[in-house]
C-alpha positions, 0 to 999 in steps of 0.5 A, a space after each residue: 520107400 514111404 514111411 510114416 510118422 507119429 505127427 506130435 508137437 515133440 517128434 522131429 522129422 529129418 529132411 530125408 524122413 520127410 521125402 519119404 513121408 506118406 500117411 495114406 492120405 492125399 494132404 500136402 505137407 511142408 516140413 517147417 523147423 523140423 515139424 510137419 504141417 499139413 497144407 490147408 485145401 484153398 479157396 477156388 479164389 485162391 486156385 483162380 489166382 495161382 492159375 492167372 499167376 501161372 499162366 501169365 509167367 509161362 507165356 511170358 516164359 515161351 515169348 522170351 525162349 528163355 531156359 526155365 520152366 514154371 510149375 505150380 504146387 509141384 516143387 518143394 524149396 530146401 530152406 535153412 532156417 535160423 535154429 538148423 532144423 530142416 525146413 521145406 516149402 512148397 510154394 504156390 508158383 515155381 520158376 526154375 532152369 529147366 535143365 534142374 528141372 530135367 535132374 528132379 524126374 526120378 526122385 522127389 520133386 524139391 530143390 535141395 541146396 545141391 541145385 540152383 535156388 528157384 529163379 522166382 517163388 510165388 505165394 498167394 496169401 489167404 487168411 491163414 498164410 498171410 503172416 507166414 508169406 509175409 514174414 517167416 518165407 520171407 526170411 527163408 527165401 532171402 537165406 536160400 538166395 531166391 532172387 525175386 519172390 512175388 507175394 501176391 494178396 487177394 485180401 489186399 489186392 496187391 502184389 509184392 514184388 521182392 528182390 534179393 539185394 546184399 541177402 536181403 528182399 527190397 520190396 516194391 508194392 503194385 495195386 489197381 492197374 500198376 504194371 508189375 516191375 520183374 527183375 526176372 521178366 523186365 518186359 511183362 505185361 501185368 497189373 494186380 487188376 489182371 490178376 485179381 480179375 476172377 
């Protein structure tokens, strides 16, 4: 079932409205402190990005025969927020157990808190993101227990690589031919000049 929503600075939408959420049009939306907010189309920079991202992790995913699977721009995240209004991202790279994966065939496609966090989330900054990447996801996936978030800035050229320590993110920063250093994939071979090589 589909519903719609009058979108005002005023109305509040639940978790459940937003899942059934549809306005006829093809824009993404996120569900932000009980708001929607339309996701703006990126650039072919950005796509590129989220592409090498994507297909790097899902390499290194089948080398390792490890029990996950990688999306990107498919999963949504239930996140907590401070103020508890209802909040879910989607972020630009997934990376979940596959078997929670298999349980998301027949309904919408968001990890609410009944599943596992997401192993890995991954988000490409563009100009309008930037201080929502860096700061508020941020905060909302260090609330929702993701153990390793990737920030991953073409404008600065450089990748931020996050892990979740006593409910907080400790960062490590890797620019030029630095080799990314993952918790989640300890044997990867990457550099941001790879990644932003487009």
């Amino acid at each position: 079932m589909t519903i719609a929503i009058a979108k005002s600075a005023k109305t509040r939408v639940t978790f459940a409205d937003y899942l059934a959420y549809f306005d006829g049009s093809e824009t993404r939306y996120e569900l932000v402190d009980g708001e929607l907010f339309a996701m703006a189309m990126g650039t072919g920079r950005h796509g590129e990005t989220i592409d090498q991202v994507y297909l790097k992790i899902r390499a290194e995913i089948d080398r390792t025969a490890q029990p996950w699977i990688v999306k990107q721009g498919q999963i949504g995240v239930r996140c907590p927020r401070g103020i508890g209004l209802d909040t879910a991202r989607i972020p630009d790279v997934v990376v979940m157990l596959r078997d929670e994966w298999q349980s998301l065939q027949d309904r919408e496609a968001v990890i609410g808190f009944e599943l596992s966090p997401p192993l890995l989330v991954v988000e490409v900054v563009s100009p309008s993101t930037k201080i929502t990447d860096y700061r508020a996801k941020r905060t909302e996936y260090a609330a929702r227990d993701i153990p390793e978030y990737w920030i991953v800035d073409p404008i600065e050229t450089k990748v931020s690589v996050l892990v979740l320590s006593d409910g907080w993110y400790d960062v490590t920063e890797f620019s030029n031919g630095d080799r990314l250093v993952s918790p989640m994939f300890p044997e990867l071979q990457l550099t941001p000049q790879e990644i932003f090589a487009v």
